[in-house]
gemmi code that builds the backbone of each chain (N, CA, C; Angstrom):
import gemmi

chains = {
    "A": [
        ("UNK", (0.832, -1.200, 0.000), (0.000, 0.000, 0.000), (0.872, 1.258, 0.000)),
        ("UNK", (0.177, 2.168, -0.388), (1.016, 3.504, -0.173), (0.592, 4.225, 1.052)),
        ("UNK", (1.493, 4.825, 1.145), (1.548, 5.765, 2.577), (1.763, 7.622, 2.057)),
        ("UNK", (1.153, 7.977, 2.529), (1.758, 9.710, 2.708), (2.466, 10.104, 3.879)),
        ("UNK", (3.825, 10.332, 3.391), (4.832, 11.249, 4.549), (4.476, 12.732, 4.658)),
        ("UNK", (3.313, 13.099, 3.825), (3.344, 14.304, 4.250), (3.467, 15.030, 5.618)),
        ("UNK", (3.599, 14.800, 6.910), (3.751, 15.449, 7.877), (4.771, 14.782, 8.407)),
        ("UNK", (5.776, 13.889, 7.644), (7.203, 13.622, 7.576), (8.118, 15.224, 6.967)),
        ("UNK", (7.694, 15.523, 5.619), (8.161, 16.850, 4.988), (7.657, 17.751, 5.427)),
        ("UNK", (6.842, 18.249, 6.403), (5.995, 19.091, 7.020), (7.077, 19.510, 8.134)),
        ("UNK", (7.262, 18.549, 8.773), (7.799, 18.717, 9.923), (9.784, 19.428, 9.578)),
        ("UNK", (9.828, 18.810, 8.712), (11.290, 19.030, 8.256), (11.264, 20.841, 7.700)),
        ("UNK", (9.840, 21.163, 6.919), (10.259, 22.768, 6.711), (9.298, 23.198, 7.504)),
        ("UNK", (9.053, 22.497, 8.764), (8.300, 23.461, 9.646), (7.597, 24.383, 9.546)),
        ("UNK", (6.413, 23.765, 8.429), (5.528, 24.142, 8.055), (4.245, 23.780, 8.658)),
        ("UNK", (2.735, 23.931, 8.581), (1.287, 24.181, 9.579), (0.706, 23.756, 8.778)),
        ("UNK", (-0.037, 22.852, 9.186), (-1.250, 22.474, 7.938), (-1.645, 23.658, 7.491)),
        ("UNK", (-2.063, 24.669, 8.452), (-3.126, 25.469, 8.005), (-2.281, 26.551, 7.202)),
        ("UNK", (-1.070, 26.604, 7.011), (-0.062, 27.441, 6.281), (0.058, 26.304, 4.930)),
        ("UNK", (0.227, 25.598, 4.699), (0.401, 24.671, 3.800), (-0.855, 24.915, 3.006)),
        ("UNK", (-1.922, 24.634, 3.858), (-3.373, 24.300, 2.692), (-3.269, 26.265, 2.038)),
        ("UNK", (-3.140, 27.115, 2.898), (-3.323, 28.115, 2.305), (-2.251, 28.207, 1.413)),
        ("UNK", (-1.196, 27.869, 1.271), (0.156, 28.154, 0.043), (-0.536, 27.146, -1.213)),
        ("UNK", (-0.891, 26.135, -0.952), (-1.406, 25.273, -1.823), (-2.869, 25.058, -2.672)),
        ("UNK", (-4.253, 26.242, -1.559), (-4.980, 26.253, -1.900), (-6.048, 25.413, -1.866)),
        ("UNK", (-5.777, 24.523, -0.883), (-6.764, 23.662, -0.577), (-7.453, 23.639, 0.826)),
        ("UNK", (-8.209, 23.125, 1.359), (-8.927, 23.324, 2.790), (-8.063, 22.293, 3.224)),
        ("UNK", (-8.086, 22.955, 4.986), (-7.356, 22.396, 5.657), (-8.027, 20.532, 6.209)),
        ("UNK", (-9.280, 20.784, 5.670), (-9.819, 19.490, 6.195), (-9.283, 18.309, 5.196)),
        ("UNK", (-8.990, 18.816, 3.539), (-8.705, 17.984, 2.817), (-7.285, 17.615, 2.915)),
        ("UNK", (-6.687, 18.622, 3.019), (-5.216, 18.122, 3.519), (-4.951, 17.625, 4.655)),
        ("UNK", (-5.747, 17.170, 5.378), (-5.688, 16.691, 6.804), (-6.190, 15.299, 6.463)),
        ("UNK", (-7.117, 14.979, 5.355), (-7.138, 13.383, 4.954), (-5.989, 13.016, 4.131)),
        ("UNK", (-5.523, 13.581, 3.639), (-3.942, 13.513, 2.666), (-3.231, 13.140, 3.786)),
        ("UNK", (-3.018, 14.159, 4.528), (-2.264, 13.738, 5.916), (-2.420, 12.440, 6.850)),
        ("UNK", (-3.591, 11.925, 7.178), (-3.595, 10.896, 7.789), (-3.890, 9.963, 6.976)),
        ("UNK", (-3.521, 9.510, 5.735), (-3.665, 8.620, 5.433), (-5.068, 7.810, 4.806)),
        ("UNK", (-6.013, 8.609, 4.310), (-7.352, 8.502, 3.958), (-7.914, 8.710, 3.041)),
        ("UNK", (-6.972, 9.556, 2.072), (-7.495, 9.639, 0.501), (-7.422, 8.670, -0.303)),
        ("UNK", (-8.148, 8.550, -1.366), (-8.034, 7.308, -2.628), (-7.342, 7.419, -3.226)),
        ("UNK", (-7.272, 9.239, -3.712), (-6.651, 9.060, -4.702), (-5.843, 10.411, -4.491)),
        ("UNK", (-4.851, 11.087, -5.022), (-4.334, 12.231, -5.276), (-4.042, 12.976, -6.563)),
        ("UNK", (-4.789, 14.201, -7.063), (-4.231, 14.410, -8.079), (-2.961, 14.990, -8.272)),
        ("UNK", (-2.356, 14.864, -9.589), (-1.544, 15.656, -9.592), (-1.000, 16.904, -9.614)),
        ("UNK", (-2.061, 17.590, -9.922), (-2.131, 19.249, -9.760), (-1.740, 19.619, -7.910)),
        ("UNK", (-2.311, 18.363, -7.301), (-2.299, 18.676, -5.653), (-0.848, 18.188, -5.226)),
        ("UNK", (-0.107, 17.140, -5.519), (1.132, 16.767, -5.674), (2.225, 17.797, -6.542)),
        ("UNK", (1.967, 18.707, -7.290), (2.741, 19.297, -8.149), (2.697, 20.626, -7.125)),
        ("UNK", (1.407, 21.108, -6.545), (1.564, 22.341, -5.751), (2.141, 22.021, -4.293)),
        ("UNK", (2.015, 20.585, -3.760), (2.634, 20.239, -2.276), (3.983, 20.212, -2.800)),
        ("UNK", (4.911, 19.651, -3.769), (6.018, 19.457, -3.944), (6.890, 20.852, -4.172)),
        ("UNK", (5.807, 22.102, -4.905), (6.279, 23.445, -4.791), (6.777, 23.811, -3.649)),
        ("UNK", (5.337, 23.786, -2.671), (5.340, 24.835, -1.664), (6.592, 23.834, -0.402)),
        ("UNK", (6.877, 22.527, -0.926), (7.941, 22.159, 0.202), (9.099, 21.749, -0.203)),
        ("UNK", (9.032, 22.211, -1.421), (10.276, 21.998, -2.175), (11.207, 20.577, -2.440)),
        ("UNK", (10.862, 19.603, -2.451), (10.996, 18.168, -2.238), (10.151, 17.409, -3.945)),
        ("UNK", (10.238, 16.180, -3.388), (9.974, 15.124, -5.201), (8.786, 14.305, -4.271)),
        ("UNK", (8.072, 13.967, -5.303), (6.416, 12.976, -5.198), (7.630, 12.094, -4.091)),
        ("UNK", (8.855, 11.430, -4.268), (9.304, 10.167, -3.740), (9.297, 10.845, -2.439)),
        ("UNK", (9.121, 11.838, -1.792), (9.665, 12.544, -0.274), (8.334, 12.356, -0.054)),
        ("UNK", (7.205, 12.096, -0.220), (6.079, 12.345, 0.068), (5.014, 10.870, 0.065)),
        ("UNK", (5.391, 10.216, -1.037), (5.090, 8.968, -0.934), (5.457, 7.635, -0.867)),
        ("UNK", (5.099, 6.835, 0.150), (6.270, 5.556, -0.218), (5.043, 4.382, 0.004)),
        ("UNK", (5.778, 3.143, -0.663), (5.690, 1.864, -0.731), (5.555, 1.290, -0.056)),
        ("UNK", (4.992, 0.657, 1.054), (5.065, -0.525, 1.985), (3.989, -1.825, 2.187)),
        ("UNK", (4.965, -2.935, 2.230), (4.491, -4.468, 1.708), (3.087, -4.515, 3.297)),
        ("UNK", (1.852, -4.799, 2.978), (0.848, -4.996, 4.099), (-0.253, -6.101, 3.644)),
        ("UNK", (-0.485, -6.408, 4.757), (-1.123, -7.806, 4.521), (-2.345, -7.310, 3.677)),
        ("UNK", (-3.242, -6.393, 3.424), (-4.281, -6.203, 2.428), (-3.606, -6.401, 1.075)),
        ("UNK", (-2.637, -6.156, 0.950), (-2.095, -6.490, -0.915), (-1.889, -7.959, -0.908)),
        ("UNK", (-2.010, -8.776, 0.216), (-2.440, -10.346, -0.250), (-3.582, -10.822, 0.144)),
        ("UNK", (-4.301, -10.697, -0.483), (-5.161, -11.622, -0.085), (-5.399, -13.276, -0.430)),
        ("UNK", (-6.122, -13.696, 0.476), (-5.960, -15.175, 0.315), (-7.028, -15.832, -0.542)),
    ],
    "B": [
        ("UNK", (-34.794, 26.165, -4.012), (-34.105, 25.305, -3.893), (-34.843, 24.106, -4.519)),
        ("UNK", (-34.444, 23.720, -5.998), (-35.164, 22.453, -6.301), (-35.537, 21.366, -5.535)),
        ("UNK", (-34.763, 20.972, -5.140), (-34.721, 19.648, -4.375), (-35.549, 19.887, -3.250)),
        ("UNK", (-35.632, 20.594, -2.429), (-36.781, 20.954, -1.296), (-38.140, 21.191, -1.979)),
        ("UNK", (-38.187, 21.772, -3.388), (-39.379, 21.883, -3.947), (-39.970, 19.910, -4.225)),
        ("UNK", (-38.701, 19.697, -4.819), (-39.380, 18.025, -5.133), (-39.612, 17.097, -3.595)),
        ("UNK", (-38.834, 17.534, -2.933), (-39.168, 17.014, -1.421), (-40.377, 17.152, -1.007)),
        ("UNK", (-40.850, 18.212, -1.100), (-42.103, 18.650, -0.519), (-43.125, 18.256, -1.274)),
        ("UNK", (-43.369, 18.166, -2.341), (-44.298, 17.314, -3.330), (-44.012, 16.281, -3.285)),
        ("UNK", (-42.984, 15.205, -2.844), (-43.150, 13.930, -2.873), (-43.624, 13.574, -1.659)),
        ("UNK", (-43.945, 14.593, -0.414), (-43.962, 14.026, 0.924), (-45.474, 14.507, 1.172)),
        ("UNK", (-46.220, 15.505, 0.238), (-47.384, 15.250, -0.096), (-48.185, 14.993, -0.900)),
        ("UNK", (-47.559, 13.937, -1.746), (-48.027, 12.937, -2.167), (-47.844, 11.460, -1.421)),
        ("UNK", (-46.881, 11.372, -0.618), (-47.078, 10.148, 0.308), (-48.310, 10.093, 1.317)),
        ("UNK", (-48.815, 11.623, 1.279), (-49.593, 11.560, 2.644), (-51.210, 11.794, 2.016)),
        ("UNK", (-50.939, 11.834, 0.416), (-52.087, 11.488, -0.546), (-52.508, 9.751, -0.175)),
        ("UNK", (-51.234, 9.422, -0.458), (-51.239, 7.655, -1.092), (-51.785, 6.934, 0.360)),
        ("UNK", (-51.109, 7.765, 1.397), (-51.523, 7.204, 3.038), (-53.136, 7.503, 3.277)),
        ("UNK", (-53.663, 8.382, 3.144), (-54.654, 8.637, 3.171), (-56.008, 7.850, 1.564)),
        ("UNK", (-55.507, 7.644, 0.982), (-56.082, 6.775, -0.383), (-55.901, 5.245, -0.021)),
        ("UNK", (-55.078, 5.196, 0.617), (-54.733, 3.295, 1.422), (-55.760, 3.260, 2.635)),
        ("UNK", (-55.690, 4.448, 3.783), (-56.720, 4.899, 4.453), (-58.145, 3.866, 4.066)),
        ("UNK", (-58.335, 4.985, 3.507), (-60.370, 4.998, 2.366), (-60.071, 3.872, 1.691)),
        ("UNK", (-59.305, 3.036, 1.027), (-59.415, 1.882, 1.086), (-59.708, 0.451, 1.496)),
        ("UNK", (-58.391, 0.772, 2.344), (-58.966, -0.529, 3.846), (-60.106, -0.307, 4.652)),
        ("UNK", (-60.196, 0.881, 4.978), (-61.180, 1.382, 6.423), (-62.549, 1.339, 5.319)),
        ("UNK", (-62.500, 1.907, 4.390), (-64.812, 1.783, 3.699), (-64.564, 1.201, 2.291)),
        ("UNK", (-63.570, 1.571, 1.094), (-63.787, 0.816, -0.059), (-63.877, -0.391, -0.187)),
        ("UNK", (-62.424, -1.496, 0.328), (-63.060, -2.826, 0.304), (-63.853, -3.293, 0.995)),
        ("UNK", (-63.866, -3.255, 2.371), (-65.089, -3.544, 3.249), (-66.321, -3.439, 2.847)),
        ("UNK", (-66.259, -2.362, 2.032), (-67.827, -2.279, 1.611), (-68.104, -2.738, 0.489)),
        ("UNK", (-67.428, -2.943, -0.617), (-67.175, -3.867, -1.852), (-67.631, -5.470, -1.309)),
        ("UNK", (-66.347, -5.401, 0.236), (-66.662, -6.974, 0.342), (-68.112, -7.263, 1.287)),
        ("UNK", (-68.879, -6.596, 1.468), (-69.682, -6.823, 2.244), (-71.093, -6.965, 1.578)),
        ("UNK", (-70.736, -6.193, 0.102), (-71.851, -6.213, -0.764), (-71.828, -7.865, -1.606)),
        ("UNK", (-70.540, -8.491, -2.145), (-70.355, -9.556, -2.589), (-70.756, -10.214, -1.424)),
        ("UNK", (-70.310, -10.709, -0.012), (-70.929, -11.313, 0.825), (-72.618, -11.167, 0.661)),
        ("UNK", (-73.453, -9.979, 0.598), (-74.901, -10.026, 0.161), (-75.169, -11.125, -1.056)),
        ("UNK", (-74.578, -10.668, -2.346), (-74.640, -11.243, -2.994), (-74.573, -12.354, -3.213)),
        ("UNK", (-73.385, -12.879, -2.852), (-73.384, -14.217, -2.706), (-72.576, -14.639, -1.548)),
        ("UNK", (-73.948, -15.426, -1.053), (-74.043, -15.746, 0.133), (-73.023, -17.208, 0.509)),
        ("UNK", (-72.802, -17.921, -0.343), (-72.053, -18.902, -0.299), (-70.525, -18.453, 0.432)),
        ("UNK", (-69.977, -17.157, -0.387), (-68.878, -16.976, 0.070), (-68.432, -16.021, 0.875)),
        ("UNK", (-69.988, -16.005, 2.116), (-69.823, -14.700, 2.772), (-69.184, -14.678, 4.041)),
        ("UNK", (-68.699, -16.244, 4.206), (-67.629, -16.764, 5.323), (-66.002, -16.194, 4.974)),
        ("UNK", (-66.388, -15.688, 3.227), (-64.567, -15.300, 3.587), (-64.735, -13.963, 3.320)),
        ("UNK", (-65.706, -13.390, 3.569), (-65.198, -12.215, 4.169), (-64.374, -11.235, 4.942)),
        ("UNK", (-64.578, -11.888, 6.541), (-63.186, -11.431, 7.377), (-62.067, -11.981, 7.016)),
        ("UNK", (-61.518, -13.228, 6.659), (-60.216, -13.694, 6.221), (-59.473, -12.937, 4.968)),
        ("UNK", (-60.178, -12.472, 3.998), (-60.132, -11.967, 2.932), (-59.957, -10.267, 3.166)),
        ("UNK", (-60.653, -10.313, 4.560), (-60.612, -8.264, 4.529), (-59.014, -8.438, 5.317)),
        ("UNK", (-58.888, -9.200, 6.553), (-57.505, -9.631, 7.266), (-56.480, -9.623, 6.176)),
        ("UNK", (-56.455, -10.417, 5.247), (-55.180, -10.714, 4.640), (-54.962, -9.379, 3.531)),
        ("UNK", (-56.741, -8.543, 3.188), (-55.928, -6.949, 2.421), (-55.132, -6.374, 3.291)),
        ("UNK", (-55.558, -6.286, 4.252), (-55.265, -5.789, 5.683), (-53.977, -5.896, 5.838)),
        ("UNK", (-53.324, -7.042, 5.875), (-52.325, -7.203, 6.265), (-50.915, -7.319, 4.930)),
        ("UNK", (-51.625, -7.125, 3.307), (-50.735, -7.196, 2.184), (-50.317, -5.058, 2.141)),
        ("UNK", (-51.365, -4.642, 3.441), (-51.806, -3.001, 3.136), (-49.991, -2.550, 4.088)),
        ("UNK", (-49.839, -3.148, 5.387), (-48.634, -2.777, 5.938), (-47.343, -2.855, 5.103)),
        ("UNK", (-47.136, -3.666, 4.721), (-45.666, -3.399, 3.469), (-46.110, -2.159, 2.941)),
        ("UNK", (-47.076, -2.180, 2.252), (-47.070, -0.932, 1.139), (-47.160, 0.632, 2.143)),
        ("UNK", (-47.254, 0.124, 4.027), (-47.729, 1.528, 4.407), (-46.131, 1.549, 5.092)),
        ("UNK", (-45.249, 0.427, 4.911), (-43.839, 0.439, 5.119), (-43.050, 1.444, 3.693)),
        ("UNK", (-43.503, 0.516, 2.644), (-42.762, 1.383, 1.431), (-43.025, 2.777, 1.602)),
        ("UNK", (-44.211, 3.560, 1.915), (-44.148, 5.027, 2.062), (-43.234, 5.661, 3.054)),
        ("UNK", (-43.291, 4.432, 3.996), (-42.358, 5.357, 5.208), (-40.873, 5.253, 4.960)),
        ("UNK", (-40.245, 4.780, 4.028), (-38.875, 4.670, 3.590), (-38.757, 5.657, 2.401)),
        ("UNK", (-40.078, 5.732, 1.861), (-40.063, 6.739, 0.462), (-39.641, 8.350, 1.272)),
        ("UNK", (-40.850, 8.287, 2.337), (-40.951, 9.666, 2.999), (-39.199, 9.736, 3.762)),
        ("UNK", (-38.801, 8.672, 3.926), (-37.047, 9.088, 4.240), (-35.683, 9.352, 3.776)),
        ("UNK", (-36.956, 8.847, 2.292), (-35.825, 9.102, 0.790), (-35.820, 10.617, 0.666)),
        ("UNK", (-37.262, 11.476, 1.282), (-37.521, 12.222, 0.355), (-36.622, 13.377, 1.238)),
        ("UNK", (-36.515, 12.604, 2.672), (-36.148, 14.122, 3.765), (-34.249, 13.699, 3.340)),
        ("UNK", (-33.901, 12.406, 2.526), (-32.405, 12.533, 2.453), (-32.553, 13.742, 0.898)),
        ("UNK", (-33.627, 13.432, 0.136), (-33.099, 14.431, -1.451), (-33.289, 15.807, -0.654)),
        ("UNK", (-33.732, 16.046, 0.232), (-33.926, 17.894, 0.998), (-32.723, 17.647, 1.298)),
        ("UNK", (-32.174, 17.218, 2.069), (-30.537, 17.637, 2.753), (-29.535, 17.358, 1.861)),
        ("UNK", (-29.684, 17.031, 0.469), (-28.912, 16.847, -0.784), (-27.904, 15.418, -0.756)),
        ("UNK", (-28.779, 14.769, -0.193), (-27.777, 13.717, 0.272), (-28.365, 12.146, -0.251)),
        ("UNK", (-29.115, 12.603, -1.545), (-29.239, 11.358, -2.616), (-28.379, 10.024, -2.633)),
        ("UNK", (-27.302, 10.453, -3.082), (-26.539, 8.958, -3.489), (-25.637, 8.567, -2.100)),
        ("UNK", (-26.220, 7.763, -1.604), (-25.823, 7.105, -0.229), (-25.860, 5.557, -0.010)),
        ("UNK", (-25.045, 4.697, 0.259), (-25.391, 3.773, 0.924), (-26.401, 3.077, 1.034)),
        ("UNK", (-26.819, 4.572, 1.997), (-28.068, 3.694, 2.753), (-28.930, 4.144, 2.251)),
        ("UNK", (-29.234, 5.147, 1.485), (-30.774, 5.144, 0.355), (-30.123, 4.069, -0.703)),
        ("UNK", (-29.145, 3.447, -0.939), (-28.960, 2.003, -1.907), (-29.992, 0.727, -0.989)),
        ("UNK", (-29.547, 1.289, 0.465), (-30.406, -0.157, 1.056), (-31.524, 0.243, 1.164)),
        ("UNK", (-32.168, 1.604, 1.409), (-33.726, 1.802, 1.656), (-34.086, 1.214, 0.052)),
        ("UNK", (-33.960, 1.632, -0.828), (-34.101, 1.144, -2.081), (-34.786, -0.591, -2.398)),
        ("UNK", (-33.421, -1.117, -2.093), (-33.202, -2.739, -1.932), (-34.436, -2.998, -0.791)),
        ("UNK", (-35.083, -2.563, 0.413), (-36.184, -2.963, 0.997), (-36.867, -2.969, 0.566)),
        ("UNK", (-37.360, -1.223, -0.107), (-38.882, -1.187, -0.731), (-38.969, -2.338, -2.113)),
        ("UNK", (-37.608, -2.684, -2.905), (-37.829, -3.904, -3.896), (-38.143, -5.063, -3.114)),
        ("UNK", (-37.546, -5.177, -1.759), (-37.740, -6.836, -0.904), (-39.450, -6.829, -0.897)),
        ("UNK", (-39.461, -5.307, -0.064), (-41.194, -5.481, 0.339), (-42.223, -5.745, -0.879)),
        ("UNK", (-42.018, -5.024, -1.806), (-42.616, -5.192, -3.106), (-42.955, -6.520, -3.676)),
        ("UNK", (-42.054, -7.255, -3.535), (-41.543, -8.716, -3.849), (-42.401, -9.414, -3.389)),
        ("UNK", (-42.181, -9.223, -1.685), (-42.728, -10.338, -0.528), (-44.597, -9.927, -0.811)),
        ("UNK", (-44.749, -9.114, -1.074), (-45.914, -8.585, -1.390), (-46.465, -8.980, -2.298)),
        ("UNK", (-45.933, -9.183, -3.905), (-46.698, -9.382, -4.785), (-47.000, -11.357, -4.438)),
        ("UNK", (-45.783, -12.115, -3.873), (-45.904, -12.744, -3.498), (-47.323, -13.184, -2.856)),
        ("UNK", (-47.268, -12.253, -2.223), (-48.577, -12.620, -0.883), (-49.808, -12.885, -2.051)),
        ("UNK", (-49.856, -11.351, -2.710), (-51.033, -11.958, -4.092), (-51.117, -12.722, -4.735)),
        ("UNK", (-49.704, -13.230, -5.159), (-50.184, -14.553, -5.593), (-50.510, -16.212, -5.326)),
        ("UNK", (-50.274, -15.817, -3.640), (-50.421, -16.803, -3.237), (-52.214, -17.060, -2.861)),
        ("UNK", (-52.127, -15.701, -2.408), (-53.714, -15.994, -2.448), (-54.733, -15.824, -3.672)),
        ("UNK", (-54.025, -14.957, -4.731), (-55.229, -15.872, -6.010), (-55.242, -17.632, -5.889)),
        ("UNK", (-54.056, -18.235, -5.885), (-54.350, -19.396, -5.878), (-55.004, -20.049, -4.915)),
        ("UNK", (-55.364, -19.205, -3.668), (-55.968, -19.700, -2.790), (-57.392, -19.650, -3.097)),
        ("UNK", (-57.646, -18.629, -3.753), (-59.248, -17.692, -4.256), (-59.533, -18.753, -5.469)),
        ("UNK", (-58.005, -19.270, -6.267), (-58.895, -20.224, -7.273), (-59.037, -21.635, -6.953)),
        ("UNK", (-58.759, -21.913, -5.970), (-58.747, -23.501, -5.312), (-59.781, -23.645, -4.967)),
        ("UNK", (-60.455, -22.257, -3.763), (-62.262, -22.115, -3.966), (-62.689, -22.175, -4.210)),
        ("UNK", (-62.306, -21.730, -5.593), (-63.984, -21.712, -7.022), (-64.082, -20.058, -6.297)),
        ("UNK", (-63.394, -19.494, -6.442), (-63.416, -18.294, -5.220), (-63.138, -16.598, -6.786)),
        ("UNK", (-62.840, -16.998, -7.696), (-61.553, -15.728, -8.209), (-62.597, -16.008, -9.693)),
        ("UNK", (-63.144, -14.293, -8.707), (-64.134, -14.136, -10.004), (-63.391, -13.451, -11.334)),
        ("UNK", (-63.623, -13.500, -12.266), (-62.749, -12.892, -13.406), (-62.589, -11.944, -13.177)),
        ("UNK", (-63.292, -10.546, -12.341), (-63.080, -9.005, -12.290), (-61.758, -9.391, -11.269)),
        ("UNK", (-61.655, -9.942, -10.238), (-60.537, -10.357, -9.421), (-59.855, -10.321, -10.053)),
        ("UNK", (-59.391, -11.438, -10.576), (-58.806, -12.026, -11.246), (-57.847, -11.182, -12.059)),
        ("UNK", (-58.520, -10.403, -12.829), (-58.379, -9.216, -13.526), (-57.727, -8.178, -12.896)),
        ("UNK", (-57.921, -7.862, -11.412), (-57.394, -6.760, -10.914), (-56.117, -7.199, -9.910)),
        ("UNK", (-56.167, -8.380, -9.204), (-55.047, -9.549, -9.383), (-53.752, -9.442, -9.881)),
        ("UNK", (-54.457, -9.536, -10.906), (-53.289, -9.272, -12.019), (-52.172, -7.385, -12.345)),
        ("UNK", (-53.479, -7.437, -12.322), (-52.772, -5.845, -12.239), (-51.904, -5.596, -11.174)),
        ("UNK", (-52.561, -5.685, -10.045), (-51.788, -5.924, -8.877), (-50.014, -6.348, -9.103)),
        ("UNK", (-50.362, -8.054, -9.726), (-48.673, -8.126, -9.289), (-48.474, -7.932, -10.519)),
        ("UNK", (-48.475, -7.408, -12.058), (-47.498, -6.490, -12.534), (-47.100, -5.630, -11.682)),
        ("UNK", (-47.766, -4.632, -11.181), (-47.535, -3.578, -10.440), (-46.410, -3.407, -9.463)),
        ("UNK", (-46.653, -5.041, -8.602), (-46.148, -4.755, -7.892), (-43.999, -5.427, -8.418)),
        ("UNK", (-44.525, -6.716, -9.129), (-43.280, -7.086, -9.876), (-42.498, -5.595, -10.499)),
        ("UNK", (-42.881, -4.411, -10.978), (-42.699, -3.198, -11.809), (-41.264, -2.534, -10.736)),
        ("UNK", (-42.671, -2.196, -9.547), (-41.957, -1.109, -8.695), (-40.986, -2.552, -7.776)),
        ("UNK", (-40.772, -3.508, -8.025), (-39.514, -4.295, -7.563), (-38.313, -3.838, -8.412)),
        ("UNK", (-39.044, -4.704, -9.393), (-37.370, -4.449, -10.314), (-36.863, -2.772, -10.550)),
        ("UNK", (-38.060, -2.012, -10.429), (-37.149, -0.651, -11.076), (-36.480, -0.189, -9.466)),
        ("UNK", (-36.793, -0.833, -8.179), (-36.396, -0.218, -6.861), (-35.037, -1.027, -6.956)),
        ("UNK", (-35.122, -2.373, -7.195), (-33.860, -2.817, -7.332), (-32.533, -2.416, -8.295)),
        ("UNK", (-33.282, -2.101, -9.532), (-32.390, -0.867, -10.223), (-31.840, 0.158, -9.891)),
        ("UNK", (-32.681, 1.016, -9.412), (-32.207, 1.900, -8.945), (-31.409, 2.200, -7.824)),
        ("UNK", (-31.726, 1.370, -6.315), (-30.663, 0.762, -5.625), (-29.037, 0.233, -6.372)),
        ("UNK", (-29.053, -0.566, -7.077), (-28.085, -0.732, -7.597), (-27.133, 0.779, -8.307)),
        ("UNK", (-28.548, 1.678, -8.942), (-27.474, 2.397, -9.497), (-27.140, 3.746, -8.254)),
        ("UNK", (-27.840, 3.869, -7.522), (-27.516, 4.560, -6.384), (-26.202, 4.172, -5.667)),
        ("UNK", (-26.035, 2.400, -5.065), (-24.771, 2.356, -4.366), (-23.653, 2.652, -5.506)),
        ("UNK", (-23.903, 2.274, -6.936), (-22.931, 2.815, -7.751), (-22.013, 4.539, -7.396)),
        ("UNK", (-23.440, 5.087, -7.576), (-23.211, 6.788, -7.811), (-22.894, 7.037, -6.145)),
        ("UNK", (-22.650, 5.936, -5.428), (-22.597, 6.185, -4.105), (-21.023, 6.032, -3.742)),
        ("UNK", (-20.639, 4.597, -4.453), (-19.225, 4.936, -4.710), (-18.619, 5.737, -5.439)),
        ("UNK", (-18.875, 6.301, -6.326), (-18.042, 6.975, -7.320), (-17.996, 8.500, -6.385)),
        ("UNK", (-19.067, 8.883, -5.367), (-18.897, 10.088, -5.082), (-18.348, 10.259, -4.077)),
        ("UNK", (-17.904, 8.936, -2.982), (-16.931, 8.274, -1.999), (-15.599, 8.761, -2.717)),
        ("UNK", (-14.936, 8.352, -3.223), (-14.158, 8.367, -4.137), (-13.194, 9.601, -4.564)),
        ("UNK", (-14.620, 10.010, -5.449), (-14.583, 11.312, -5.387), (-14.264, 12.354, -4.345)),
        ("UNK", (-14.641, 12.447, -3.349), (-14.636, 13.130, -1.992), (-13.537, 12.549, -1.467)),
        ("UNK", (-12.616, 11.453, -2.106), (-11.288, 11.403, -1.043), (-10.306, 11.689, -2.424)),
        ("UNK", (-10.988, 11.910, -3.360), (-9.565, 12.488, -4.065), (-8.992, 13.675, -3.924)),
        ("UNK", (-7.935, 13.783, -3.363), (-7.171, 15.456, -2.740), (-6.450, 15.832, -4.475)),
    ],
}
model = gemmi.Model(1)
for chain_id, residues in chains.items():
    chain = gemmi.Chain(chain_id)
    for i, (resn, *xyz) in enumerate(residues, 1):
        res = gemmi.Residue()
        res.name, res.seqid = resn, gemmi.SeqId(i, " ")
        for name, pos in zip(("N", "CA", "C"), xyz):
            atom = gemmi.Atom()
            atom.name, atom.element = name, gemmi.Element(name[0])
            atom.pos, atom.b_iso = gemmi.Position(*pos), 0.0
            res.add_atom(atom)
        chain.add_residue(res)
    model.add_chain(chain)
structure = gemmi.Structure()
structure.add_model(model)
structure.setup_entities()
């Protein structure tokens, strides 16, 4: 499954959700499901403006990890 | 606000259909069946069994209004494609079902009598088209509701 580090890179430019959603333009409630882990999907327009405003690559933000839902039996 | 306009006309028209089910059970058939009991006297023993079992094919259909009337207060709060109007949906097709059922179990009961006069018979029929109709199109539409129910899930978590 994938994961969002976003408040991995958050924390590193010590940045605020609520400073973030406003640089980026989105509500703080939606970036707060980005953040914990709850969206389906992400576009890229929203990935192209988070990677602006924190200056970092999609790979600083998203990663890979092996979990028992990607096998099922 | 459209949707409060169609809300409000569908929720008095439920309280049309409640009140037309009303004057039905309570003086139209009763008095239909009380005149055939005159008439013919042979089958004026199934009278109460026969008014009991409209009676009791009348609660589903006074169930389907009360799920309609909860459809109608979810289209006021704009909150159509849901879940759970997919399952209110899927009931009013169950009830519909179990219902037309019931009619046809008792025409065959009415024709085992010598009981199912052709006007019956006739209206019988109408009956479970009717009621077979509003199954399948509730089950349709259920179906396409939990559809438009996911896609707007979905939707709402795409950042």
């Amino acid at each position: 499954m994938i994961i969002v580090n976003l408040d991995v890179m958050m924390a590193k430019r010590k940045i605020g959700l609520g400073e973030l959603a406003e640089k980026i333009g989105l509500t703080q409630a939606n970036l707060s499901i980005l953040k914990n882990n709850h969206a389906k999907a992400v576009r890229f327009s929203t990935l192209d403006a988070i990677c602006k405003a924190l200056d970092c690559q999609p790979g600083d933000l998203l990663e890979w990890v092996d979990s028992p839902s990607d096998h099922p039996e | 606000m459209k949707q409060k306009e169609l809300s409000t006309i569908l929720q008095a028209i439920l309280i049309l259909c409640l009140l037309a089910l009303l004057l039905l059970g309570a003086w139209v058939v009763p008095s239909i069946g009380a005149e055939t009991a005159e008439g013919v006297p042979s089958l004026a023993w199934l009278f109460w069994p026969a008014l009991i079992a409209f009676w009791l094919t009348c609660l589903p259909v006074v169930a389907v209004l009360g799920i309609v009337w909860q459809l109608s207060n979810e289209i006021r709060r704009d909150n159509s494609f849901s879940t759970e109007n997919a399952r209110r949906l899927k009931w009013i097709s169950v009830l519909a079902l179990g219902d037309t059922a019931a009619y046809l179990v008792s025409a065959v009961v009415l024709m085992a009598l010598n009981a199912l006069h052709p006007g019956i018979a006739l209206l019988f029929f109408a009956i479970l088209l009717f009621g077979v109709a509003v199954a399948v199109i509730a089950a349709l539409l259920s179906h396409l509701v939990r559809k438009a129910a996911d896609l707007r899930a979905e939707q709402e978590l795409t950042i």
